[in-house]
C-alpha positions as CSV (number, residue, x, y, z in Angstrom):
1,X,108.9,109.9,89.2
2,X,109.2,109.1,85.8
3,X,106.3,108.8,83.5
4,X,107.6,105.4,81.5
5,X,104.5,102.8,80.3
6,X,106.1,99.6,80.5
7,X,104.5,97.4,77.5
8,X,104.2,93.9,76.7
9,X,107.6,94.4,74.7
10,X,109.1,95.5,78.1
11,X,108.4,92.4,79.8
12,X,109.2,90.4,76.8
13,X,112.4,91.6,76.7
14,X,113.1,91.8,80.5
15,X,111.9,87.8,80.8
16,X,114.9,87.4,78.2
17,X,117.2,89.1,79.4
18,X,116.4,87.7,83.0
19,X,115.9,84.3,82.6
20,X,117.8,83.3,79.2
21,X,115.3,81.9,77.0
22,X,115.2,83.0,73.6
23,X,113.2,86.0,72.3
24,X,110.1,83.8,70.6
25,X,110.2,82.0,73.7
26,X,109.9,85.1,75.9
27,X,107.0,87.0,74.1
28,X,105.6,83.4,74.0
29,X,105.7,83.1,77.9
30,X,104.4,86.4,78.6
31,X,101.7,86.2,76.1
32,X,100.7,82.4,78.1
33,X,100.8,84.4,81.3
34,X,98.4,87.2,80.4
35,X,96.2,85.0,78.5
36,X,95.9,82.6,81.0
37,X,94.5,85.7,83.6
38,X,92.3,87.5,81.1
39,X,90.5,83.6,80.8
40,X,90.3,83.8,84.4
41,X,89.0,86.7,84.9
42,X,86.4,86.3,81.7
43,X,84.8,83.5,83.7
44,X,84.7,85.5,87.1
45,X,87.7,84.3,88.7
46,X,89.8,86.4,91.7
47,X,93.2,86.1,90.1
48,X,96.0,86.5,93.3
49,X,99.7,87.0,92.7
50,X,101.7,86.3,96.1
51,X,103.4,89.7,96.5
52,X,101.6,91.7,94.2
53,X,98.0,91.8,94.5
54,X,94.6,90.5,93.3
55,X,92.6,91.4,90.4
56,X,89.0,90.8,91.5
57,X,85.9,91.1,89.3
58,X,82.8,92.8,90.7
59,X,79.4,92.5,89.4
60,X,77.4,96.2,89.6
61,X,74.0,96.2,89.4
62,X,71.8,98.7,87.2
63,X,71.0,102.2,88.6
64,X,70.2,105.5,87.9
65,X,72.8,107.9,86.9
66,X,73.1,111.4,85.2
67,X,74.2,113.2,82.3
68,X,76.4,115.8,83.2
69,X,75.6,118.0,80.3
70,X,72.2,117.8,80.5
71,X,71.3,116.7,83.6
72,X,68.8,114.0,82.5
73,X,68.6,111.0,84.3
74,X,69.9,107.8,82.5
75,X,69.2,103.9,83.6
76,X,73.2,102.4,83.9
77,X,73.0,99.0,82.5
78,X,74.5,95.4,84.5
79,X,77.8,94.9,84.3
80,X,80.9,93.5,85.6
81,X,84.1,95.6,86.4
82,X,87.3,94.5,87.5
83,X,89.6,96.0,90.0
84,X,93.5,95.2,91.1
85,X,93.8,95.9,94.8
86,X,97.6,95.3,95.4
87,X,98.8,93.7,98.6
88,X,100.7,95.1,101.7
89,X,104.0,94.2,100.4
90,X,103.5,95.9,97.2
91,X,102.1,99.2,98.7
92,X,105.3,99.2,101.1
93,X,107.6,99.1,98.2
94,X,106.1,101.8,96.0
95,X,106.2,103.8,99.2
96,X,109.9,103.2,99.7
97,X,109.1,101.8,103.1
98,X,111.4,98.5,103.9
99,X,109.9,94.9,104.0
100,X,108.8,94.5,108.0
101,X,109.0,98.0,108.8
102,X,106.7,98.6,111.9
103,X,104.5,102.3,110.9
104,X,103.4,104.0,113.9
């Protein structure tokens, strides 16, 4: 496996080399794209891509945790977190397995 980061330049250029608009017009695409999920997902929204996954966003409520260093107890504020749980399809392909495939 390689250990490539594909960045927003990556998909910016694949878009344009994939589907023939210009290079403004690519970055500008992408950029729409990934704005347009962060604003979901600021207001709380379950984004789901057919195919891919969904990127949920979970509220956790305050408890108690502990500093490892010192072992003192510490109150863990609110807050919201967001996870990406990818769909069947996706895990099949990253596990080389072929679309349908019956697992026993």
């Amino acid at each position: 496996m390689s250990a490539k980061t594909i960045t927003r330049a990556d998909l910016c250029e694949a878009v344009y080399q994939k589907v023939g608009l210009s290079r403004t017009e690519s970055a500008t695409l992408v950029e729409l794209v990934l704005k347009e999920i962060t604003d979901c997902l600021e207001r709380g929204e379950t984004v789901k891509l057919s195919s891919f996954g969904s990127f949920v966003v979970r509220k956790k409520g305050q408890r108690i945790g502990r500093n490892p260093k010192t072992g003192k107890e510490v109150p863990i504020s609110p807050r919201r977190v967001m996870v990406f749980k990818p769909s069947a399809i996706l895990k099949q392909r990253i596990n080389g397995e072929a679309e349908g495939a019956v697992q026993e």
